[in-house]
Structures are given as structure tokens and as C-alpha cells.
C-alpha beads as a LAMMPS data file, in Angstrom:
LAMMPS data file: protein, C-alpha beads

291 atoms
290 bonds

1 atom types
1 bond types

-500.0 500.0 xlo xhi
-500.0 500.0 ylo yhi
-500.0 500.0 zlo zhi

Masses

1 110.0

Atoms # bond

1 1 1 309.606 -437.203 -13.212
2 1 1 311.915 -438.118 -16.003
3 1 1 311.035 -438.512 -19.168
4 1 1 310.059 -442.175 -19.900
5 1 1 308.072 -442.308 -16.409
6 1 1 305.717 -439.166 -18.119
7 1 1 305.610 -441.685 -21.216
8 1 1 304.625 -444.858 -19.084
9 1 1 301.966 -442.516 -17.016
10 1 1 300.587 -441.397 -20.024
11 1 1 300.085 -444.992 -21.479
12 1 1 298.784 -446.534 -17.483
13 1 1 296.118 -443.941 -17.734
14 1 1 295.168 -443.011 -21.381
15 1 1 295.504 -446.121 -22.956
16 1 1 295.370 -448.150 -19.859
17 1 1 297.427 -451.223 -20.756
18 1 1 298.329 -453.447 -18.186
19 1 1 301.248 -453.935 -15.657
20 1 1 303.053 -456.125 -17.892
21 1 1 303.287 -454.514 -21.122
22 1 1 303.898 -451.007 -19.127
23 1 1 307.316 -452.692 -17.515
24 1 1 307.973 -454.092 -21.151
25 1 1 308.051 -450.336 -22.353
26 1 1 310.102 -449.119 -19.291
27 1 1 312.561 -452.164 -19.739
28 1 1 313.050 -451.035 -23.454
29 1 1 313.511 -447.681 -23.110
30 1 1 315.636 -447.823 -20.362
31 1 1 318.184 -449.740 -22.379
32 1 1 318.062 -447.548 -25.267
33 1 1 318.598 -444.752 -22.540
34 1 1 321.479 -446.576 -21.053
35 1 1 322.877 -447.706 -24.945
36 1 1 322.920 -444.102 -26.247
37 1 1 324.349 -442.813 -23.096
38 1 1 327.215 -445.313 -23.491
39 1 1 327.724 -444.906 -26.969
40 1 1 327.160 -441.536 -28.165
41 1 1 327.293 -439.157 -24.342
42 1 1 323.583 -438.653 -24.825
43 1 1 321.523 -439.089 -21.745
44 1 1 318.216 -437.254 -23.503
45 1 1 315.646 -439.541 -25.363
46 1 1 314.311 -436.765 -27.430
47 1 1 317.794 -435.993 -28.841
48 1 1 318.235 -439.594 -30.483
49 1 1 319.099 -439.566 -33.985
50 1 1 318.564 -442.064 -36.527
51 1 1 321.749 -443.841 -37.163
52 1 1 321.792 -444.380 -33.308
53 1 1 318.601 -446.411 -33.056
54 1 1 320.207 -448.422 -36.293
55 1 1 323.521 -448.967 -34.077
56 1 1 321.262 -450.178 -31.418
57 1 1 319.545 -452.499 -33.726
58 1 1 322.636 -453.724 -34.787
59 1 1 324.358 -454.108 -30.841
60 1 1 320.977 -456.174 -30.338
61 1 1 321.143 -458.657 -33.143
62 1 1 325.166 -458.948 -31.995
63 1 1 324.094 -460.210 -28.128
64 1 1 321.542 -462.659 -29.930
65 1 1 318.499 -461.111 -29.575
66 1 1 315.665 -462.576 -30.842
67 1 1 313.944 -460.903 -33.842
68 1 1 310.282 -460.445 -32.536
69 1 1 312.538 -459.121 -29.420
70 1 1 314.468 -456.435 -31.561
71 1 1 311.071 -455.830 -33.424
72 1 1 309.221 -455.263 -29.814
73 1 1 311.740 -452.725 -28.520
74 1 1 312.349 -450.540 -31.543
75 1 1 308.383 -450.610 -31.462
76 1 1 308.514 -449.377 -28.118
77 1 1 310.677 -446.711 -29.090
78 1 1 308.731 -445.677 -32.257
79 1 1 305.686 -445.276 -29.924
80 1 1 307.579 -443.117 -27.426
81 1 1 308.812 -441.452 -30.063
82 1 1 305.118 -440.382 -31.727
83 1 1 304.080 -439.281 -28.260
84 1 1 307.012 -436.539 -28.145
85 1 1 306.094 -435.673 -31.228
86 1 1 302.396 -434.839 -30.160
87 1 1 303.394 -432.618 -27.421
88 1 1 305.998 -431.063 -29.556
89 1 1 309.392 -432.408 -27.880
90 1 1 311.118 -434.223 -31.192
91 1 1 311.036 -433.051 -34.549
92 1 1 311.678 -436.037 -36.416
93 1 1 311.115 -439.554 -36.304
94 1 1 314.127 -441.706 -36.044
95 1 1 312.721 -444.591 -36.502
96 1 1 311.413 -444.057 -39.879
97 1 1 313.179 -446.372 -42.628
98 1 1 315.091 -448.600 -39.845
99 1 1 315.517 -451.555 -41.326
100 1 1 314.910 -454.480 -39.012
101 1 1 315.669 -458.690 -38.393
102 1 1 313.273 -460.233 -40.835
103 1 1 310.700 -462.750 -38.898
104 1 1 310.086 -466.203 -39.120
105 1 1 306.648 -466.913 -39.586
106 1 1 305.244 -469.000 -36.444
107 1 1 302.234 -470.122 -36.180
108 1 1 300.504 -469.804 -32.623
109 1 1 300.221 -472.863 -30.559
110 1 1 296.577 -474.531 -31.034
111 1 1 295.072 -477.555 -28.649
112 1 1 293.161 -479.891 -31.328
113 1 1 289.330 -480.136 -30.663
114 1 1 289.731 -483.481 -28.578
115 1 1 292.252 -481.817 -26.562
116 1 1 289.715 -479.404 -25.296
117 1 1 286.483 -482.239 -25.102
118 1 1 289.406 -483.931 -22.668
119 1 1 290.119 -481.131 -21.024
120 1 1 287.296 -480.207 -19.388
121 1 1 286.271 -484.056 -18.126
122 1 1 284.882 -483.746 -14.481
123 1 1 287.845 -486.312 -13.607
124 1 1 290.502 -483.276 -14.741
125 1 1 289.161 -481.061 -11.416
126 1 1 289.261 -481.839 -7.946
127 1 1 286.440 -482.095 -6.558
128 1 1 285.551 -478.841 -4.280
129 1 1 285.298 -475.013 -4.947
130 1 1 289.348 -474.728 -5.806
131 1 1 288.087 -476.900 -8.886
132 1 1 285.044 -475.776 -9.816
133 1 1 286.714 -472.564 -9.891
134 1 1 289.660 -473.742 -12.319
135 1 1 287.112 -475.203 -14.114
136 1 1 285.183 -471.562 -14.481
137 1 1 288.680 -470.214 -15.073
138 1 1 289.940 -472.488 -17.910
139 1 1 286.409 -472.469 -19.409
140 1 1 285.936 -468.498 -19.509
141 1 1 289.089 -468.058 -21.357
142 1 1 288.630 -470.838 -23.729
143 1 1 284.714 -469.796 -24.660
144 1 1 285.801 -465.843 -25.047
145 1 1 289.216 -465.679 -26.133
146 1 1 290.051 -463.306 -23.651
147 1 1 293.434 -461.999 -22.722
148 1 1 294.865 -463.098 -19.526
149 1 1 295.172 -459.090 -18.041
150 1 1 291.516 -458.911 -19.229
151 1 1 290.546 -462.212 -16.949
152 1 1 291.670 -460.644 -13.627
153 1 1 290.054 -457.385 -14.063
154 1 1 286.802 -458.904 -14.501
155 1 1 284.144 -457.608 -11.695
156 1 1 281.153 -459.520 -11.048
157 1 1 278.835 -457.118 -12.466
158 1 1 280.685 -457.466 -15.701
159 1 1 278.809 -460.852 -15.897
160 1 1 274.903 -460.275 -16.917
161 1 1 273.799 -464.112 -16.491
162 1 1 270.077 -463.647 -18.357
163 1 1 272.045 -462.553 -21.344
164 1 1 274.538 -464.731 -21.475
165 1 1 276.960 -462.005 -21.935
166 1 1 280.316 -460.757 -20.030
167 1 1 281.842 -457.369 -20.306
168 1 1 285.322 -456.903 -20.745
169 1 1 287.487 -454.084 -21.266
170 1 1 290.646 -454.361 -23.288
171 1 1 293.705 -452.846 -24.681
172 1 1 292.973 -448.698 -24.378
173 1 1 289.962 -449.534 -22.307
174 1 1 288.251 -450.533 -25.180
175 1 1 284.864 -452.443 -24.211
176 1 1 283.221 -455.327 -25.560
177 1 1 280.379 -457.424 -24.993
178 1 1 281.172 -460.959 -25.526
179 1 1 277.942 -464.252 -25.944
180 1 1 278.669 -466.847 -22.696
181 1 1 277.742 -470.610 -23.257
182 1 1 275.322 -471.036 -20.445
183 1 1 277.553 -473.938 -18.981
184 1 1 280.509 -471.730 -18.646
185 1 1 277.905 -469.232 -16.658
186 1 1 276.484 -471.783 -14.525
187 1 1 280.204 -472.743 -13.898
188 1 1 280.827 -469.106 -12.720
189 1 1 277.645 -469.257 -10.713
190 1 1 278.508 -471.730 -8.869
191 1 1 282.422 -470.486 -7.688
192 1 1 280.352 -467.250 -6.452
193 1 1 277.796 -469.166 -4.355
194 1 1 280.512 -471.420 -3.146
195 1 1 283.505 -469.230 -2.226
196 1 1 283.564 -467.384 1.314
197 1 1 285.734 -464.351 0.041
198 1 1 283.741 -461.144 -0.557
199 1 1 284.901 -459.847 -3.616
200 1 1 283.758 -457.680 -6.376
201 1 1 286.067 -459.950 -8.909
202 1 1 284.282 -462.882 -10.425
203 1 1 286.704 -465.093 -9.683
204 1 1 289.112 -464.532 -6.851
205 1 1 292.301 -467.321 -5.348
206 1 1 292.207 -469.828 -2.966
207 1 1 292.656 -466.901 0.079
208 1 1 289.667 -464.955 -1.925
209 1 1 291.984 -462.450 -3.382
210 1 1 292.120 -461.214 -6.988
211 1 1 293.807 -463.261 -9.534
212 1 1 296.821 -462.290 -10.621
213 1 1 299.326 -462.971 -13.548
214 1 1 301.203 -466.078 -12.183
215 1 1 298.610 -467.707 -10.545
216 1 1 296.405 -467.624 -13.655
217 1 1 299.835 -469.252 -15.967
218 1 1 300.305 -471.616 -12.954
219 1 1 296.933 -472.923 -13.556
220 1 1 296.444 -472.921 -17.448
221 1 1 299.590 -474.410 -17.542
222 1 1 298.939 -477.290 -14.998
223 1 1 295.824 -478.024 -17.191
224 1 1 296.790 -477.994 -20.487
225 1 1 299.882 -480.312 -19.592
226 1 1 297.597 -482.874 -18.618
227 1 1 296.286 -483.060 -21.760
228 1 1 298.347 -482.174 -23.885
229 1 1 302.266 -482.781 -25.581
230 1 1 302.649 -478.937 -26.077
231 1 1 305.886 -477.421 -24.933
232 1 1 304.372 -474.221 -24.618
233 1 1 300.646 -474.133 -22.140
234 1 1 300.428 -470.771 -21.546
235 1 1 296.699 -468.905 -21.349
236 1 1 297.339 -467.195 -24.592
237 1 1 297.004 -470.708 -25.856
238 1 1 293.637 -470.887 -24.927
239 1 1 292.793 -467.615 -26.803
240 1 1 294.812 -469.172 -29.848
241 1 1 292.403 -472.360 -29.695
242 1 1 289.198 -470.030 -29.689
243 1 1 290.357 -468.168 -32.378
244 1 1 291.254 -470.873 -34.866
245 1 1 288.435 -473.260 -33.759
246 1 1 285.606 -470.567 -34.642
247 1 1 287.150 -470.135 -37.871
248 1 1 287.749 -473.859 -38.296
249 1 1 284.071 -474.147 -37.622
250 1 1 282.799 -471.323 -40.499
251 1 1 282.978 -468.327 -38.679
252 1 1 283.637 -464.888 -40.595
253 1 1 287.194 -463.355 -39.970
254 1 1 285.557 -460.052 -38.974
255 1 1 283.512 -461.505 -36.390
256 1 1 286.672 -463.681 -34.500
257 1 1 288.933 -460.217 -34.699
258 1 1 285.340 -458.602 -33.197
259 1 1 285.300 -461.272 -30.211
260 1 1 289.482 -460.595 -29.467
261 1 1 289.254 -456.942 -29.414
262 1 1 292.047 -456.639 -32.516
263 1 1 292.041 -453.234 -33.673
264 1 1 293.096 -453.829 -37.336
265 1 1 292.188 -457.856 -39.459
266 1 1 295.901 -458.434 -39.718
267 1 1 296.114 -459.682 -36.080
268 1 1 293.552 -461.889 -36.645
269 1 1 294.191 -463.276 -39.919
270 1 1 297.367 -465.640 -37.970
271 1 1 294.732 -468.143 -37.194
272 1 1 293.760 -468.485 -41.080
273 1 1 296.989 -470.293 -41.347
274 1 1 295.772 -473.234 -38.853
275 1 1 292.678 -473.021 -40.678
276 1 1 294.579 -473.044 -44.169
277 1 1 296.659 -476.182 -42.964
278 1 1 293.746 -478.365 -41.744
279 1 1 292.016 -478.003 -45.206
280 1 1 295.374 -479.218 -46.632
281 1 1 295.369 -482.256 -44.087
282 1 1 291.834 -483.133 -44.929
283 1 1 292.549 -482.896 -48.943
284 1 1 295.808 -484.824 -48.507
285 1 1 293.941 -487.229 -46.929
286 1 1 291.108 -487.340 -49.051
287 1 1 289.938 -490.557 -51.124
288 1 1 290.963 -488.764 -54.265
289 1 1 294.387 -488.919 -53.474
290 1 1 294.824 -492.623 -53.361
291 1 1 293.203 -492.835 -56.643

Bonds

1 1 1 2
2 1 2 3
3 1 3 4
4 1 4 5
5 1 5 6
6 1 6 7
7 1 7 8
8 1 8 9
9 1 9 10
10 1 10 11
11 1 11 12
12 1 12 13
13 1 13 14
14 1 14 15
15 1 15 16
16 1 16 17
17 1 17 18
18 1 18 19
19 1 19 20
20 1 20 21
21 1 21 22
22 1 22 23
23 1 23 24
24 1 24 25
25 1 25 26
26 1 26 27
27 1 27 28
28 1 28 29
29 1 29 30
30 1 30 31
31 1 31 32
32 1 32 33
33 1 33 34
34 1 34 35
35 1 35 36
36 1 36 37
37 1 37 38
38 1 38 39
39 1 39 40
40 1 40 41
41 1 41 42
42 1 42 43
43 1 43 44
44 1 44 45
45 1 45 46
46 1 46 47
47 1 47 48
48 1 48 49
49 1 49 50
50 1 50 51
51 1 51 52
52 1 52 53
53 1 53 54
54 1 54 55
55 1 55 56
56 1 56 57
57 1 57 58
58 1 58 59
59 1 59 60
60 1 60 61
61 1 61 62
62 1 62 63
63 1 63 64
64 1 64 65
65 1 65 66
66 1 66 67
67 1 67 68
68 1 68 69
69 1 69 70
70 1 70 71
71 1 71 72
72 1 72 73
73 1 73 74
74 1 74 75
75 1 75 76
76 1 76 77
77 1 77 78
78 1 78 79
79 1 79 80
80 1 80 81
81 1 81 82
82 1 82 83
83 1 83 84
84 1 84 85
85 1 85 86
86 1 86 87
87 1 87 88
88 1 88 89
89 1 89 90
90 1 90 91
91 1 91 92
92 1 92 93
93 1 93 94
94 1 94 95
95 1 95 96
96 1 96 97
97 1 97 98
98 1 98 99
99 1 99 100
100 1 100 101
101 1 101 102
102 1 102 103
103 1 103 104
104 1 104 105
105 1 105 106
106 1 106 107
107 1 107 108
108 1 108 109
109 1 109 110
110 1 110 111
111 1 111 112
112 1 112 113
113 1 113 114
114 1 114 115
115 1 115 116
116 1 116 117
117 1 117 118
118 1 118 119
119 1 119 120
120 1 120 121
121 1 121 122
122 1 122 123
123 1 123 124
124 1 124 125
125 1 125 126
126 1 126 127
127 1 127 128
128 1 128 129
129 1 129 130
130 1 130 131
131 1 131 132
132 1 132 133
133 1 133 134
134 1 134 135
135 1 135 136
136 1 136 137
137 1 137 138
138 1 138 139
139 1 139 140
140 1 140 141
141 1 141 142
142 1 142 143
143 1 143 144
144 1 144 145
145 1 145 146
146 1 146 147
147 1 147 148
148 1 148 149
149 1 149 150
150 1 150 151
151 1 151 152
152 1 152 153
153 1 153 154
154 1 154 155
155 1 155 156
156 1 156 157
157 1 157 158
158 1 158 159
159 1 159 160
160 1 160 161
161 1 161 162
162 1 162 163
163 1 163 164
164 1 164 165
165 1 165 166
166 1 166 167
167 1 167 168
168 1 168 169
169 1 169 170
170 1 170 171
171 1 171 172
172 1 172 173
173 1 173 174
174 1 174 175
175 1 175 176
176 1 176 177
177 1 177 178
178 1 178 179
179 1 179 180
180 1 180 181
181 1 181 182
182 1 182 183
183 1 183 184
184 1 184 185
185 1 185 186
186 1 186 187
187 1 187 188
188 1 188 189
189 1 189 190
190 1 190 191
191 1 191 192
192 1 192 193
193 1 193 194
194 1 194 195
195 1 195 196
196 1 196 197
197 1 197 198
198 1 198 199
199 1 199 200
200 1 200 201
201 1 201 202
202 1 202 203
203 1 203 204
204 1 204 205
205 1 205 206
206 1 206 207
207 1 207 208
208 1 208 209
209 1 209 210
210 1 210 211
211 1 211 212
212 1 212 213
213 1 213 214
214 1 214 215
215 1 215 216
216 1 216 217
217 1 217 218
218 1 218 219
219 1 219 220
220 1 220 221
221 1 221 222
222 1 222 223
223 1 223 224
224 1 224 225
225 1 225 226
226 1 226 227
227 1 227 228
228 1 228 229
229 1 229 230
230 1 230 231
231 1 231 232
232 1 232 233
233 1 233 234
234 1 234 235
235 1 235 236
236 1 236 237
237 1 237 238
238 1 238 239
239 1 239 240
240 1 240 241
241 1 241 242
242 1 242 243
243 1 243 244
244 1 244 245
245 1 245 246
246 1 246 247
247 1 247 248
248 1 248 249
249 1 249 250
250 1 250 251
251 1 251 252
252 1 252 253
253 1 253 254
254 1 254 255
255 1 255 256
256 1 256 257
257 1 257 258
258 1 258 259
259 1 259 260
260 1 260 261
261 1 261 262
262 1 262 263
263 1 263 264
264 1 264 265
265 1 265 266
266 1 266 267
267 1 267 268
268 1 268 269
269 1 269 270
270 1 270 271
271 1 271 272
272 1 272 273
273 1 273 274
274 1 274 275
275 1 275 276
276 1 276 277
277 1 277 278
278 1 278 279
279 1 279 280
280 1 280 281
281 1 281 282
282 1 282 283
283 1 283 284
284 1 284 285
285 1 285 286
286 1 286 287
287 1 287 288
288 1 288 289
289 1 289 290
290 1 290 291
């Protein structure tokens, strides 16, 4: 086993993040692999030096890369890099004082409160268990904020109905017990007394498999676009919406980055800016300014 496959079993089962981010990290380290061999005769990861990550930086920005792109694989290094460390393989870390694309601020994509009133009208579903189901689908992300990866894993005793609570486990395995609106339950209910698939997932496809990534996009995205002039209608938008709306609506910061499993406030204070520009709306708008 080569080196970045120990690196990627070591983050499957210790930190347990999901499929996607895993090949993200392989992808990334492979070309870094593949740059340094090129460049400087180097095949081993634990031998690269400082001014080589920079020249990779560099080669990155000159095929167009994206910032947040260059950002996310020199990140991907810098991880790999403090896991060598630990067990004693590199001395040094070489990505220490890189300096890196600056980033545009962007704010995450946000459906308005209408939007999501509109979005769950009965006349948005077909009416049978496929859309009942979507319905459960689009609702549980949208009343927990929960990732996409975090959706699909979900068992059915994750749900505890006389609580009104679901369990999930996030990034590292990290659990969390998240409040249910009782509709969005009895929503769930319902797909498990009407599908014929017998599954320990709570919600399962139309052949009464799990879900998986695309089918979940497929359907978020068929949703949303009905409702809305967004270019991008990806689940994470949901998450974005249940984020900014809570704080929109008074909630404490500490309690939204609580509910989305962020490990530090910084993630979570993005959605401040929505929140920041609707007060500005509302002021700009205000009777006082046509005084």
C-alpha cells in the first residue's frame, strides 16, 4: 500500500469522511505526486520541500485554477502532511508560510422564505409514494440542515418519532441530536408505511435501495428549479437556507453552528452576511429614508 492509500485509510476509518471528500484527497495528492515527480525526480511525498509546493501553487494558478480550488488542494496536502508528521515520517512542514490566491468573498446561495412556503405546495409532488418520499427528502434537509453524505446514511432507528428528534452522525463520526417538526416526521412516517423495500435506511429509491449522491442532487435540483431562478440548486442549498433563515429569525450563532455540526463559529458565521444584508434591505427601505 503506497503511501497516500495509508493516508486515505486512515481518514475512511478514523475520521470517517465520506466517499466524496476521500476521492477529493486522493485526486489532490495524486497530482502533487505526479507534479513533483515531473518537476523535481521526486516520486516520495514525505521528501517534498517547501519551494516545491510554492512551484505547484504557482503551475496551478498558471492552468486557471480556481482559488478555493488551489486553497482545497494545498489543504489537502497540509493535512497529509500533519499525519506524517504524527507517525514520525516528515520533519517539517512545507506548507507553513505558503502564500496562497486570495478569495473572493461569496456568499452561499439562499432560497427566500416564499421560495420554501412554495416549495413544499402539495401540487409540487406527484401524487404516490415516489412523492411523498421527495417530499420527506426535501423537507428533512431543509428542517435540519443536514449534509447530503449525512442524509443517505441515515438508518431508521436514527429517527425517535415521540421525541421529535433524528440522529445523525457527521464529519469524524461526530453525533448529534437534531429537534424534527412533527410534519416533517409524519412525512417520514408515511414513506416507511408506504414503500415495499425492506430497508434499514429511512428513506431508500424508487427500487428500495439506499440513496445515493446523484440521485439525492437529481432530486433537490429538480425541486428547487421549479421554484426558483437560482443557477445553482444543489442540496447544500437547502442547508444554506436553514442556516440563514434561523438566524434571520433570532436564533443565537452558537446554536445554528450546534445544529450543522461546525467544529469551530467561523464556518458558521457565512450566513451572518445574508442576515447582515437583509437588515440593510429593510433599513434602505424603511420610511425614514424617504423622509
Amino acid at each position: 500500500m503506497d503511501k497516500i492509500e495509508v493516508f486515505i485509510e486512515y481518514l475512511q476509518k478514523e475520521k470517517r469522511f465520506s466517499e466524496h471528500t476521500l476521492r477529493n484527497y486522493y485526486s489532490d495528492l495524486s497530482q502533487l505526486e505526479a507534479f513533483v515527480k515531473e518537476e523535481f525526480d521526486c516520486e516520495d511525498l514525505y521528501a517534498v520541500r517547501k519551494e516545491w509546493v510554492r512551484s505547484w501553487v504557482v503551475s496551478l494558478m498558471k492552468e486557471g485554477r480556481a482559488p478555493r480550488t488551489v486553497h482545497r488542494k494545498v489543504s489537502s496536502f497540509r493535512t497529509f502532511a500533519k499525519f506524517a508528521r504524527r507517525n514520525g515520517e516528515m520533519d517539517a512542514n512545507p506548507v507553513e508560510g505558503i502564500v496562497l490566491p486570495k478569495l473572493n468573498k461569496r456568499l452561499p446561495n439562499v432560497l427566500p422564505e416564499h421560495n420554501v412556503s412554495d416549495l413544499f405546495a402539495d401540487e409540487i409532488f406527484q401524487d404516490d409514494w415516489t412523492g411523498r418520499r421527495d417530499k420527506a427528502l426535501l423537507s428533512l434537509l431543509y428542517d435540519t440542515g443536514i449534509r447530503r453524505s449525512e442524509l443517505i446514511s441515515l438508518k431508521r432507528n436514527d429517527l425517535d418519532e415521540k421525541r421529535l428528534t433524528l440522529k445523525v452522525f457527521g464529519k469524524g463520526g461526530k453525533e448529534r441530536l437534531l429537534p424534527l417538526l412533527e410534519v416533517t416526521i409524519c412525512l417520514v412516517l408515511k414513506h416507511l408505511e408506504e414503500r415495499e423495500a425492506k430497508s434499514d435506511y429511512l428513506l431508500v429509491t424508487d427500487r428500495g435501495n439506499q440513496l445515493n449522491p446523484s440521485f439525492v442532487y437529481r432530486k433537490v435540483n429538480y425541486y428547487l428549479s421549479k421554484i426558483s431562478t437560482l443557477q445553482k440548486c444543489s442540496p447544500h442549498v437547502l442547508r444554506h437556507t436553514f442556516a440563514t433563515h434561523l438566524l434571520n429569525n433570532g436564533a443565537e450563532l452558537a446554536a445554528v453552528k450546534d445544529l450543522l455540526g461546525h467544529s469551530s463559529l467561523s464556518s458558521t458565521q457565512v450566513y451572518t452576511h445574508h442576515t447582515t444584508a437583509t437588515l440593510k434591505k429593510f433599513h434602505q427601505s424603511s420610511p425614514l429614508d424617504r423622509r
